[in-house]
N, C-alpha and C positions, 0 to 999 in steps of 0.2 A: 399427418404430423401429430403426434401425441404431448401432451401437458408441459411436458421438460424441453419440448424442442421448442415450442412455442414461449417457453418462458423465456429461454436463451435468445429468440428470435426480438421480443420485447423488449429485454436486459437490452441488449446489443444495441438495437435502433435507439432506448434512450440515451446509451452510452454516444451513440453516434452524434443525436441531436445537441446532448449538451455541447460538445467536443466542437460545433458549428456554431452553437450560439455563442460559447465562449472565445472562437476566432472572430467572431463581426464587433464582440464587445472590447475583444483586445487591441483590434482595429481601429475603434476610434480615437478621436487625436486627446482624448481628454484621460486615457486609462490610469498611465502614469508617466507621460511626458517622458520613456526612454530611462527613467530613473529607478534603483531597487532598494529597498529596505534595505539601509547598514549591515542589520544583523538578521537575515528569514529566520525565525522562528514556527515551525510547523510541529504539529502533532496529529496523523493521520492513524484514525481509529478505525479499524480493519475490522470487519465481521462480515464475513461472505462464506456460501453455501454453494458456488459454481467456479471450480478450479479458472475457468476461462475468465471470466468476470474477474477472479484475481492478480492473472497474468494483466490483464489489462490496467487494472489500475496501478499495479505496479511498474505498468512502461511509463502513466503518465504521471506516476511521481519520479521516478529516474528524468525524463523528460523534463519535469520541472525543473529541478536541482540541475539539469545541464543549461536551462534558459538563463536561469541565476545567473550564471559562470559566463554565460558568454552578455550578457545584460553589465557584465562588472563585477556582481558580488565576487569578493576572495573565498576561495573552499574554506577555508578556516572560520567565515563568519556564518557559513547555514549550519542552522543547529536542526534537521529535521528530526524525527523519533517516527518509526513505522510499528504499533503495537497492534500486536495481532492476539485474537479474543474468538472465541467460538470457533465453527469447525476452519475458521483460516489457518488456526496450527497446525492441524494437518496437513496443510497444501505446503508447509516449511518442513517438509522431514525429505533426509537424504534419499527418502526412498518411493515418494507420493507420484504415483502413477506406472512406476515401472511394471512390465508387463501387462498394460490396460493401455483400452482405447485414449486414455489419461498421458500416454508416457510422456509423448511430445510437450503438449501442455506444463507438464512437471518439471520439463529438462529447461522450458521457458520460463518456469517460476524460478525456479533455482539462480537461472541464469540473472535474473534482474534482482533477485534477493542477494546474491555476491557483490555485483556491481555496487549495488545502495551499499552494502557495506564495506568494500571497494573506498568508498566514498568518504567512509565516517560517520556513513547513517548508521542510528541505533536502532536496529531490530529486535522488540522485544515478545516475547511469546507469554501470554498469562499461565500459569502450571491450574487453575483452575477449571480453565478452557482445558490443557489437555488431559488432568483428570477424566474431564467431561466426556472428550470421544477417542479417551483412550490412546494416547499419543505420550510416550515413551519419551521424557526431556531430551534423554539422550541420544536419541534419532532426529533432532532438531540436524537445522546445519548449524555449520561451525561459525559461532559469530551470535546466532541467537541467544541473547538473555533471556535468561527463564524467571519471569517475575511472580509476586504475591499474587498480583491484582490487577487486572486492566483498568478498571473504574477507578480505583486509588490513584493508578499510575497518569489517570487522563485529568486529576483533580489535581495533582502535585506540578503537571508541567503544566498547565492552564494560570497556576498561580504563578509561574514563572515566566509569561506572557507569551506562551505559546500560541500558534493560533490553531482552535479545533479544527482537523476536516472532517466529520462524521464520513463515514465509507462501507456503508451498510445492504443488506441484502436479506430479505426475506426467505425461506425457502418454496 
């Protein structure tokens, strides 16, 4: 097993553990008594380095925003925002993994970045991010906003009571 499989294999298992701890803690009777925030306000700040790692967290914010829905909240009151910053702009272009051991992966990113905006979720790309590793605005999908600034962007909705999720990943 070399460096990158093993990192995937770590990634993964923590991804796993949180994913169990967060069901035992959802489970107890004292979480939120079956009731949901009037209005979810989320702002989920993206910077990851492992297309997989992406797909995934992208099922469990789709996942989330469907719990909302069936918890009560009206689609009209989640205001989520998914800003993507670093090589995550890459993993949002029409064309991320086609013909690589990547494609699947990519047809799965795609597929959950439609849906969230399906949805009403804002998908935002920073243009300084894809400055960075070369990602062509316009090979974004359709639906991604191409913004200033992630960090700007994570300071403006923070003041409008969003709540952070950091969603980070070293390489």
């Amino acid at each position: 097993m070399n460096i990158h499989e093993s990192i995937r294999v770590v990634t993964f298992s923590t991804f796993v553990s949180l994913l169990i701890f967060c069901s035992s803690v959802f489970a107890a009777d004292d979480y939120y008594n079956e009731s949901v925030p009037p209005q979810p306000k989320a702002f989920y700040d993206i910077n990851l380095t492992n297309p997989v790692t992406m797909r995934d967290f992208l099922w469990v914010i789709d996942s989330t925003y469907d719990l909302l829905i069936q918890k009560g909240t009206p689609p009209a009151k989640i205001q989520f925002v998914v800003s993507l910053r670093g090589l995550s702009v890459a993993f949002a272009t029409n064309e991320f993994g086609m013909g690589t051991p990547d494609e699947q992966v990519g047809i799965e990113i795609r597929g959950y970045l439609n849906s969230l905006l399906d949805k009403g979720v804002r998908i935002e790309a920073c243009i300084i991010s894809c400055e960075w590793v070369g990602v062509d605005p316009a090979d974004l999908l359709a639906g991604v906003i191409v913004i200033d600034n992630a960090f700007a962007s994570s300071i403006w909705y923070q003041t409008k009571g969003y709540a952070l999720i950091p969603i980070h990943q070293l390489p």
